[in-house]
VMD Tcl script that builds the backbone (N, CA, C; Angstrom):
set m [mol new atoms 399]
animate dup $m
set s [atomselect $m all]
$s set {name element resname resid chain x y z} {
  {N N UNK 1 A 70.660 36.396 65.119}
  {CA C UNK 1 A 71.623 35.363 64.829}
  {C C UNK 1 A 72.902 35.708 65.591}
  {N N UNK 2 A 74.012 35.012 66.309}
  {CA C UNK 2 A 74.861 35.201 67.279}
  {C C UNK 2 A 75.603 34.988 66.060}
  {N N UNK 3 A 76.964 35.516 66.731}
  {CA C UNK 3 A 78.502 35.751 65.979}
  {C C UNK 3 A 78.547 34.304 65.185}
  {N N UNK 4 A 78.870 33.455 65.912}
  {CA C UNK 4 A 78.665 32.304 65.786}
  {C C UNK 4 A 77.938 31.312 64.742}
  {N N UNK 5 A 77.053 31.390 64.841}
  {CA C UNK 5 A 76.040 30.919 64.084}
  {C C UNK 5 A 76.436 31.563 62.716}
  {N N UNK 6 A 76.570 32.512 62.934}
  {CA C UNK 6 A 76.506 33.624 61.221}
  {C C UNK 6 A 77.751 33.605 60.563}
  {N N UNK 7 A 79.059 33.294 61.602}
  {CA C UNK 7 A 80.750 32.485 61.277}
  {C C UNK 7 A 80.310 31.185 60.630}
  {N N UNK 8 A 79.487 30.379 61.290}
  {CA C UNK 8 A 79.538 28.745 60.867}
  {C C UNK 8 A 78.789 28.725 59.680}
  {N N UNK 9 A 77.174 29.525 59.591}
  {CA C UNK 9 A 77.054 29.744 58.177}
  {C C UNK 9 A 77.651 30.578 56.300}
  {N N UNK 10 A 78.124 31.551 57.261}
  {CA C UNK 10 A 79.343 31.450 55.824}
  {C C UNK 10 A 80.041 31.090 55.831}
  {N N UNK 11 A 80.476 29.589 56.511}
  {CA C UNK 11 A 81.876 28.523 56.267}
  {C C UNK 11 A 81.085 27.897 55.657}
  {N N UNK 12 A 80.256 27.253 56.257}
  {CA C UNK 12 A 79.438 25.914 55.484}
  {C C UNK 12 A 78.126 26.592 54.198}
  {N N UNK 13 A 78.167 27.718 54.114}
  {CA C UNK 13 A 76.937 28.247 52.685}
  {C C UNK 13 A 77.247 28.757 51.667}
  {N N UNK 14 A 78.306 28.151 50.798}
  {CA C UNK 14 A 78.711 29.181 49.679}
  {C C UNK 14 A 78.105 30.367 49.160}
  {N N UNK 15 A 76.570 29.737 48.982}
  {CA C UNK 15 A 75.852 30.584 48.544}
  {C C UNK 15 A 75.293 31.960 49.659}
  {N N UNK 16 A 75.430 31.836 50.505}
  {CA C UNK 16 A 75.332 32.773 52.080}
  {C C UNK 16 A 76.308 33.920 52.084}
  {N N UNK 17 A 77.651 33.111 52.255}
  {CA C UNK 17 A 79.005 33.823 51.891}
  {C C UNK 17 A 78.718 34.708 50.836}
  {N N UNK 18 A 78.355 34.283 49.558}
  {CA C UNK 18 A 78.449 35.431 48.161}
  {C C UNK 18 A 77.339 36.147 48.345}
  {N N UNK 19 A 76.157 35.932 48.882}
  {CA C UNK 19 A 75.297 36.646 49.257}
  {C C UNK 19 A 75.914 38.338 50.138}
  {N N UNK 20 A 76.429 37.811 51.417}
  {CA C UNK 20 A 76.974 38.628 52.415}
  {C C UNK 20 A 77.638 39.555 51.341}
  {N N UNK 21 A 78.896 39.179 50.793}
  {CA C UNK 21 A 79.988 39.553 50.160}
  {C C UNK 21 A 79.501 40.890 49.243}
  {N N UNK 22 A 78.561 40.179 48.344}
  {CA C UNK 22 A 77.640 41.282 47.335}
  {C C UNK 22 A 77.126 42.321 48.451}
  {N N UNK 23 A 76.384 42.015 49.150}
  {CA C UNK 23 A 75.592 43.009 50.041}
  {C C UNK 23 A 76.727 44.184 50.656}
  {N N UNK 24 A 78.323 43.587 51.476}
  {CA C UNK 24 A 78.755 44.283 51.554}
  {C C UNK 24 A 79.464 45.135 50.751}
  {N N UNK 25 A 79.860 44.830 49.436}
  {CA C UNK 25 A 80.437 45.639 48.429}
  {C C UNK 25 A 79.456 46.592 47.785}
  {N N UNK 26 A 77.868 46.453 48.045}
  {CA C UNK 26 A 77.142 47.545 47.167}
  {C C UNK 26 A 77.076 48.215 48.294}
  {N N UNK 27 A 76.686 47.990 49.698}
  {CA C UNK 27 A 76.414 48.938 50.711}
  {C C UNK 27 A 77.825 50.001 50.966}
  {N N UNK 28 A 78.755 49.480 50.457}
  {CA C UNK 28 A 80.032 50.499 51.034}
  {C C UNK 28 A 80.321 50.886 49.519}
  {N N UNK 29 A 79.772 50.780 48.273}
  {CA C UNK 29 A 79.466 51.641 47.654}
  {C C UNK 29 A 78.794 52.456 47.241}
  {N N UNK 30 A 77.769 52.322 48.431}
  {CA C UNK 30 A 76.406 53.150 48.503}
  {C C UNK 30 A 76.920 54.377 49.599}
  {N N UNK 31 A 77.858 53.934 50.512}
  {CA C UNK 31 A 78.468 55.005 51.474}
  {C C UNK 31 A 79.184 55.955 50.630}
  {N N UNK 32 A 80.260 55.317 49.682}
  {CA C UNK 32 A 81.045 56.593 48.920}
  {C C UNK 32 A 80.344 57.116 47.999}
  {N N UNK 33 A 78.856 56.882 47.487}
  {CA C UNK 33 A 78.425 57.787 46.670}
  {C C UNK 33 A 77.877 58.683 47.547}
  {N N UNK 34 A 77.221 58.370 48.496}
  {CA C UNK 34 A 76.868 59.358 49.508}
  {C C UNK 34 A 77.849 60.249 49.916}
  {N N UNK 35 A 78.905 59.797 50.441}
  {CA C UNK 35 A 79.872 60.732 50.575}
  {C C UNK 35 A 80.254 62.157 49.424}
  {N N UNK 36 A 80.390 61.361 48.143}
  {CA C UNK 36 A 80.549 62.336 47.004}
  {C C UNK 36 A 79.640 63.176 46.885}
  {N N UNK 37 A 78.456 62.796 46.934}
  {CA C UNK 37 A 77.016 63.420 46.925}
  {C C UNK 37 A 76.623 64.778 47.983}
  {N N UNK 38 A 76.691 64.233 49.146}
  {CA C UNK 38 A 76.888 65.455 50.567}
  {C C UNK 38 A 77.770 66.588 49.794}
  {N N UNK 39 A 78.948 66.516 48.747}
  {CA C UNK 39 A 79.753 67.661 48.928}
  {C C UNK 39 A 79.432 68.222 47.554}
  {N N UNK 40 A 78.332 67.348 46.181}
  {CA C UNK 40 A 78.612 67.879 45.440}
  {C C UNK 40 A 77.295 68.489 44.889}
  {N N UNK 41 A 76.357 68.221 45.602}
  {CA C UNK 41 A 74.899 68.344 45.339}
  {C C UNK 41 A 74.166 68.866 46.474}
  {N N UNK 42 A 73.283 70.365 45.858}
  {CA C UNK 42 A 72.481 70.782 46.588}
  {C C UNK 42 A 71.388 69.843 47.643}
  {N N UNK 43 A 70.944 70.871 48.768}
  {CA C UNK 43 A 70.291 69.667 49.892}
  {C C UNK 43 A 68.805 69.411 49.126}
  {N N UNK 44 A 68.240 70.235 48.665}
  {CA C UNK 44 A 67.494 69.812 47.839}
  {C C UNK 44 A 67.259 68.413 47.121}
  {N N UNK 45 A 68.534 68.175 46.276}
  {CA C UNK 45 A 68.472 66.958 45.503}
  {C C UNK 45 A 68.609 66.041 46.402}
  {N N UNK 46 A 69.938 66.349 47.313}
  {CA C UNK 46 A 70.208 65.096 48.378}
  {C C UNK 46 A 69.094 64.629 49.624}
  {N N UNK 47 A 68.120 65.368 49.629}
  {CA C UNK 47 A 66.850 65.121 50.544}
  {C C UNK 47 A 65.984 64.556 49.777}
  {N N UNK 48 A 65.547 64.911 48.277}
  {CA C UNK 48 A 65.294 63.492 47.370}
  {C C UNK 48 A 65.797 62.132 46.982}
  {N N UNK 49 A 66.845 62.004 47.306}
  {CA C UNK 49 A 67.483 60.923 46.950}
  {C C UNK 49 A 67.360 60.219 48.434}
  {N N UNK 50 A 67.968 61.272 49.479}
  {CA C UNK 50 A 67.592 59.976 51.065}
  {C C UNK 50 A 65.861 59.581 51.209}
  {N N UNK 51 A 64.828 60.413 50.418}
  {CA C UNK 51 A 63.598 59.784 50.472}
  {C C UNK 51 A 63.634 58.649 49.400}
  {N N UNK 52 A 63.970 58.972 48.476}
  {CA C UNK 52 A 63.747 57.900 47.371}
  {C C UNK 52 A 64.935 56.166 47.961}
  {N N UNK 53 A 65.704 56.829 48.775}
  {CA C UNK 53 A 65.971 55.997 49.193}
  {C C UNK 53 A 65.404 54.923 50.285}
  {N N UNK 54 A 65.028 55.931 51.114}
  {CA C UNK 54 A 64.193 55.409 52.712}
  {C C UNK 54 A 62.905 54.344 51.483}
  {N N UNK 55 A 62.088 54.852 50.367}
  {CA C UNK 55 A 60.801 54.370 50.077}
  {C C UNK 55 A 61.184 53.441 49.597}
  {N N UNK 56 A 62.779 53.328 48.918}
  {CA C UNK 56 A 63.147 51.597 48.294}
  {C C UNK 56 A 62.721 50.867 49.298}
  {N N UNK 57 A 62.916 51.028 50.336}
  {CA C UNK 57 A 63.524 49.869 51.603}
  {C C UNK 57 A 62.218 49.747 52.507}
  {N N UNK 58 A 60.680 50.450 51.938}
  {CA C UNK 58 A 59.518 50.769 52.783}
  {C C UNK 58 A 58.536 49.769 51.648}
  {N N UNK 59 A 57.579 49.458 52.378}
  {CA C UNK 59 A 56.161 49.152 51.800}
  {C C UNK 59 A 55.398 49.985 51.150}
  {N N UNK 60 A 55.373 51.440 51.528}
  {CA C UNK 60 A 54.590 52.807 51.400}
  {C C UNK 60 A 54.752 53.887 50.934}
  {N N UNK 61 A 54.223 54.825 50.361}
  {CA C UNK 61 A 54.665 55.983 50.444}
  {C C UNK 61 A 55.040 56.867 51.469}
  {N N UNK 62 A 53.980 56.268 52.709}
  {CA C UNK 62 A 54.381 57.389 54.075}
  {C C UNK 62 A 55.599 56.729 54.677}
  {N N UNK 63 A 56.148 57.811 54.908}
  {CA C UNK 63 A 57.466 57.383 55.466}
  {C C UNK 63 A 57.550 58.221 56.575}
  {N N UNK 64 A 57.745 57.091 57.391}
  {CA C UNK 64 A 57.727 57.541 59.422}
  {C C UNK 64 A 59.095 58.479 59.920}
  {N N UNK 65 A 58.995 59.498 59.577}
  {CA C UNK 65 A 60.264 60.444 59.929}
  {C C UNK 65 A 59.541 61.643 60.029}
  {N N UNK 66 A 61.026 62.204 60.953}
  {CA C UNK 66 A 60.690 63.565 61.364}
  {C C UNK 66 A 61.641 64.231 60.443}
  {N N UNK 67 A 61.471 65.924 60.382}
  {CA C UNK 67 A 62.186 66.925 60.284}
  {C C UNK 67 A 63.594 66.626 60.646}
  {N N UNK 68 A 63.379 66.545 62.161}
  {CA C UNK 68 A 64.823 66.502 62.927}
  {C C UNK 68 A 65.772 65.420 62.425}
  {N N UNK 69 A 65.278 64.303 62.041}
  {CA C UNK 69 A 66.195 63.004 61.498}
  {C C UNK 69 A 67.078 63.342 60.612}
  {N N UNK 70 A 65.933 63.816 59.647}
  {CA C UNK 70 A 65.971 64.186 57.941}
  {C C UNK 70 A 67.620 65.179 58.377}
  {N N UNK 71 A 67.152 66.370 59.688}
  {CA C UNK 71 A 68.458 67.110 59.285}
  {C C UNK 71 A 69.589 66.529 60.096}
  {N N UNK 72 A 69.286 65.529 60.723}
  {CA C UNK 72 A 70.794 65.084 61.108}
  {C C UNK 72 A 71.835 64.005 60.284}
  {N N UNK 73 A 70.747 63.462 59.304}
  {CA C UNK 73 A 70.842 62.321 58.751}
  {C C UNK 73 A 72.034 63.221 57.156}
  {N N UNK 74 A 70.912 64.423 57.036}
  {CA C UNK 74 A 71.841 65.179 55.830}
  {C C UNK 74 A 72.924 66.071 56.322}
  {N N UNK 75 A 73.079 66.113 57.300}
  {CA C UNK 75 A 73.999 67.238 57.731}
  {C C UNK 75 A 73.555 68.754 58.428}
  {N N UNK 76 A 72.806 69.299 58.499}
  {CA C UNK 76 A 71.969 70.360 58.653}
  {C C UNK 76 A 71.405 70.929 59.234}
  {N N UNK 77 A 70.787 71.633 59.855}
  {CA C UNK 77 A 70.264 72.323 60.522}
  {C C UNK 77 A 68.471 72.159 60.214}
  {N N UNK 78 A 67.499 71.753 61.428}
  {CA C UNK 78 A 66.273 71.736 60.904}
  {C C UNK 78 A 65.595 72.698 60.260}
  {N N UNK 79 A 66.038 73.927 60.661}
  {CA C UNK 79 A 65.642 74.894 59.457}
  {C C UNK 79 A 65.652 75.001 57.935}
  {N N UNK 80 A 66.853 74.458 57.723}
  {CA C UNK 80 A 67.224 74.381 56.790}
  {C C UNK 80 A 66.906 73.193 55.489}
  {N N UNK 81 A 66.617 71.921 56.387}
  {CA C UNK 81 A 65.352 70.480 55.955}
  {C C UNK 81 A 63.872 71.650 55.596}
  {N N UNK 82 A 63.803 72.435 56.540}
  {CA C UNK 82 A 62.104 72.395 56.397}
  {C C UNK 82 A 62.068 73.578 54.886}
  {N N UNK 83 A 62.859 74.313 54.771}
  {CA C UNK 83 A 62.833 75.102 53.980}
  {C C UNK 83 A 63.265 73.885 52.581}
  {N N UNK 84 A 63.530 73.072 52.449}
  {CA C UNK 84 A 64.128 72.423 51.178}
  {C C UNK 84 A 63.081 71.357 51.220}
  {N N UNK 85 A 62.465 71.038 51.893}
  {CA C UNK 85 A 60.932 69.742 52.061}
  {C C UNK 85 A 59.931 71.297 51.747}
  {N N UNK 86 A 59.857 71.764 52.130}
  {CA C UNK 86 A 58.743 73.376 52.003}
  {C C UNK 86 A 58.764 73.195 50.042}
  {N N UNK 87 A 59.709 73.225 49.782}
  {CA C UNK 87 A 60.215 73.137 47.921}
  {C C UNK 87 A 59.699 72.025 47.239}
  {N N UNK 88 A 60.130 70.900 47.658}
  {CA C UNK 88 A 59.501 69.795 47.299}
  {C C UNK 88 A 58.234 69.396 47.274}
  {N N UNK 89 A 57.728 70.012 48.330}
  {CA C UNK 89 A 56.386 70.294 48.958}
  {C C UNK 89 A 55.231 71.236 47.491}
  {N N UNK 90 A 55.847 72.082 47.666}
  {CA C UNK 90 A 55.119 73.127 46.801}
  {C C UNK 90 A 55.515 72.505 45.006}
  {N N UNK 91 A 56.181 71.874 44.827}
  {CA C UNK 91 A 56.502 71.450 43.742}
  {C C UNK 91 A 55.581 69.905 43.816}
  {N N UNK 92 A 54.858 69.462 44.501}
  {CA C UNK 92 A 53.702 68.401 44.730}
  {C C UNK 92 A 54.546 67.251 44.466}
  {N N UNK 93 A 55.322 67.217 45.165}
  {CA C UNK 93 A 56.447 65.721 44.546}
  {C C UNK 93 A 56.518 65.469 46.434}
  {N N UNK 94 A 56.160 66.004 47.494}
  {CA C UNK 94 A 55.899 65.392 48.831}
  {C C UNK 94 A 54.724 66.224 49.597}
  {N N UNK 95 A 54.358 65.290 50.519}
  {CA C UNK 95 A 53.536 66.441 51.684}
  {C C UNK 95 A 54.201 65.709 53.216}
  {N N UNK 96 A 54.239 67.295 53.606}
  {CA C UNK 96 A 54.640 66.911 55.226}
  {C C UNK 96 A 53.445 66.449 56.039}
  {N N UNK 97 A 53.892 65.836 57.434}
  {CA C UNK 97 A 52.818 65.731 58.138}
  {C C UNK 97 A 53.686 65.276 59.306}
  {N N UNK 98 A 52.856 65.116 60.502}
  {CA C UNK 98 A 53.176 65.069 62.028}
  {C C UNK 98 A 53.921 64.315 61.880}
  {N N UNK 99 A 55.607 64.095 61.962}
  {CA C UNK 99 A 56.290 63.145 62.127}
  {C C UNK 99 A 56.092 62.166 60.374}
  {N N UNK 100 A 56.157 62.168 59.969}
  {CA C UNK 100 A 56.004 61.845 58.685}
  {C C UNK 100 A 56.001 62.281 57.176}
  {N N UNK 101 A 56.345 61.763 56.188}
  {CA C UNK 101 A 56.395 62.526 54.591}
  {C C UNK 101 A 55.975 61.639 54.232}
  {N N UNK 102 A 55.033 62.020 52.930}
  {CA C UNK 102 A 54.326 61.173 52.338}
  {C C UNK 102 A 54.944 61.291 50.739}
  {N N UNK 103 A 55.491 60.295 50.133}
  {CA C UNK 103 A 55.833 60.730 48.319}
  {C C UNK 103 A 54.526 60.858 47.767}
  {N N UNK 104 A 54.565 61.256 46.952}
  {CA C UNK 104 A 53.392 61.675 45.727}
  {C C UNK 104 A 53.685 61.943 44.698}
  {N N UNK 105 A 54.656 62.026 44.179}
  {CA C UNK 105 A 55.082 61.799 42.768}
  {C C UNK 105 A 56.366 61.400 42.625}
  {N N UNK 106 A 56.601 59.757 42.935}
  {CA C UNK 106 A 57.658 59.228 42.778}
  {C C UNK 106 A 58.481 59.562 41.538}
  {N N UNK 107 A 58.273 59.671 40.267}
  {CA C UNK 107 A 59.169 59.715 39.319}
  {C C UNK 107 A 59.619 61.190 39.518}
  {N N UNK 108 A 58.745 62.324 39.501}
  {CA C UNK 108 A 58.967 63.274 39.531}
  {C C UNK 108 A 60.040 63.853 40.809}
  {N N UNK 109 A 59.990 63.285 41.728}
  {CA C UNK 109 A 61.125 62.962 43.214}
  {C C UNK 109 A 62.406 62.521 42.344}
  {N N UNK 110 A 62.256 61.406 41.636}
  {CA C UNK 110 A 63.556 60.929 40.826}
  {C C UNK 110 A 64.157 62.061 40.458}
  {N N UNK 111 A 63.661 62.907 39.193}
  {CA C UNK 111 A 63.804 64.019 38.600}
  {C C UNK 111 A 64.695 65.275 39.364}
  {N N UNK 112 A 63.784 65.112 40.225}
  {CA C UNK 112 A 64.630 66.074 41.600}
  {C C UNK 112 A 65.236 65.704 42.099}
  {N N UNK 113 A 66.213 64.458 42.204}
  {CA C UNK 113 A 67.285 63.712 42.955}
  {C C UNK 113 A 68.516 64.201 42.084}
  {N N UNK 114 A 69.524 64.054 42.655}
  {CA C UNK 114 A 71.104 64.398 41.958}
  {C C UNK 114 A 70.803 62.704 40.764}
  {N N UNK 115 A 71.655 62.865 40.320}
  {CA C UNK 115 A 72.195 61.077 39.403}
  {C C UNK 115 A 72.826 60.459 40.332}
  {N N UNK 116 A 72.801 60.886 41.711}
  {CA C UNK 116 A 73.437 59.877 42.419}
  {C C UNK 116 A 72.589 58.552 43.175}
  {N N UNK 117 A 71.616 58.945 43.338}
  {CA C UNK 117 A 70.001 58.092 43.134}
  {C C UNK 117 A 70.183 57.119 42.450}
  {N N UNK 118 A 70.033 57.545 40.902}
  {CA C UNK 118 A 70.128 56.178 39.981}
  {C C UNK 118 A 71.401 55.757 40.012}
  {N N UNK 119 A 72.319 56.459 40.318}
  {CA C UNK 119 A 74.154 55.490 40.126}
  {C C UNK 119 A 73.649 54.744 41.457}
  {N N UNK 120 A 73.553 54.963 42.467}
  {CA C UNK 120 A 73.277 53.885 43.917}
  {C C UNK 120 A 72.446 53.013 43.212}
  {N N UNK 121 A 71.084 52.958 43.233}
  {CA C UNK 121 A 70.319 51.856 42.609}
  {C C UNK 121 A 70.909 50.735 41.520}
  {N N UNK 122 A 71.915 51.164 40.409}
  {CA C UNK 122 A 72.128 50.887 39.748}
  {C C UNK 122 A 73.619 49.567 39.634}
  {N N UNK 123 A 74.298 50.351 40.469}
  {CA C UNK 123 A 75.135 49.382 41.747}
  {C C UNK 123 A 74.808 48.804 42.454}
  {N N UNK 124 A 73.929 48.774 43.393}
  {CA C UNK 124 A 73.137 48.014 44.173}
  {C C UNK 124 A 72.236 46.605 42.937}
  {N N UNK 125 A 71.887 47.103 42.139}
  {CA C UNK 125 A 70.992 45.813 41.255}
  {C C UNK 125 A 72.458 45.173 40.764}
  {N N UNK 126 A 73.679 45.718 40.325}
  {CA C UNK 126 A 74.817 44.916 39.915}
  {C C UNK 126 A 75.356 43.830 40.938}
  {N N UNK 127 A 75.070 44.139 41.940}
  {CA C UNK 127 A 75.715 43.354 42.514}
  {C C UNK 127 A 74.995 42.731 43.648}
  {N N UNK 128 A 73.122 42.652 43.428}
  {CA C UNK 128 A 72.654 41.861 43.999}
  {C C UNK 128 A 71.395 41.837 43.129}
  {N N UNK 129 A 71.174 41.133 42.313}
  {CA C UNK 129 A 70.315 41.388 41.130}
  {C C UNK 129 A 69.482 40.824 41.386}
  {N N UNK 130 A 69.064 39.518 42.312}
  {CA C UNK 130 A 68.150 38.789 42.554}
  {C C UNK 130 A 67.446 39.145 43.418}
  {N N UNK 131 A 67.901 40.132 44.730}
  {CA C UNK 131 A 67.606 40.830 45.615}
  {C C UNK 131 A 67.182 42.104 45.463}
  {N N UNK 132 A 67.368 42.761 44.669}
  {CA C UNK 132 A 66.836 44.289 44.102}
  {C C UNK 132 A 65.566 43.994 43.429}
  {N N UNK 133 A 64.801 45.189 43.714}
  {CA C UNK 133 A 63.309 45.308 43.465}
  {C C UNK 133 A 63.256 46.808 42.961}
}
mol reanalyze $m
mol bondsrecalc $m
mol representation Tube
mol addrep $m
């Protein structure tokens, strides 16, 4: 959709406009919990929560990522991903594989996430309730 087009539809779509509006107020409150999260929670939890996050937004359990993403995405060093997925791993809540993680015990992944998991989700359904799954 061009600049344009996507200007003229939230002039003329009320309902478009409040759409956008919601989307941007949960997503940039999905940034400052992340933010809080990076400084206040082990990588452990916070590498559960960016999976439990990536699988909201997926069809699947396998989720198409590497190592290397995972540690740029958290801050980190790949050593330091593989040793904290190695945990998760042995705790049967993921399995690695070539370029890929597979969940296997979604609730139990929850469990191992900080509360910043469910506070994101939970904001996100507030303020797009029809759109959350």
């Amino acid at each position: 959709m061009s600049r344009s087009t996507f200007t003229r539809a939230m002039r003329s779509m009320p309902s478009f406009r409040d759409l956008m509006y919601a989307y941007v107020h949960a997503f940039l409150e999905q940034v400052m919990v992340s933010a809080a999260c990076n400084g206040a929670h082990s990588l452990k939890e916070r590498l559960a929560r960016w999976l439990l996050m990536m699988r909201d937004r997926s069809d699947e359990d396998e989720l198409p990522i590497t190592q290397d993403l995972l540690a740029e995405m958290l801050g980190v060093q790949r050593p330091t991903i593989t040793n904290a997925a190695r945990e998760l791993e042995h705790e049967g809540l993921i399995e690695r594989g070539r370029r890929q993680v597979t969940i296997l015990d979604r609730q139990a992944l929850v469990q191992a996430s900080c509360e910043c998991y469910q506070l994101g989700r939970a904001r996100f359904a507030f303020h797009l309730p029809k759109t959350f799954r």
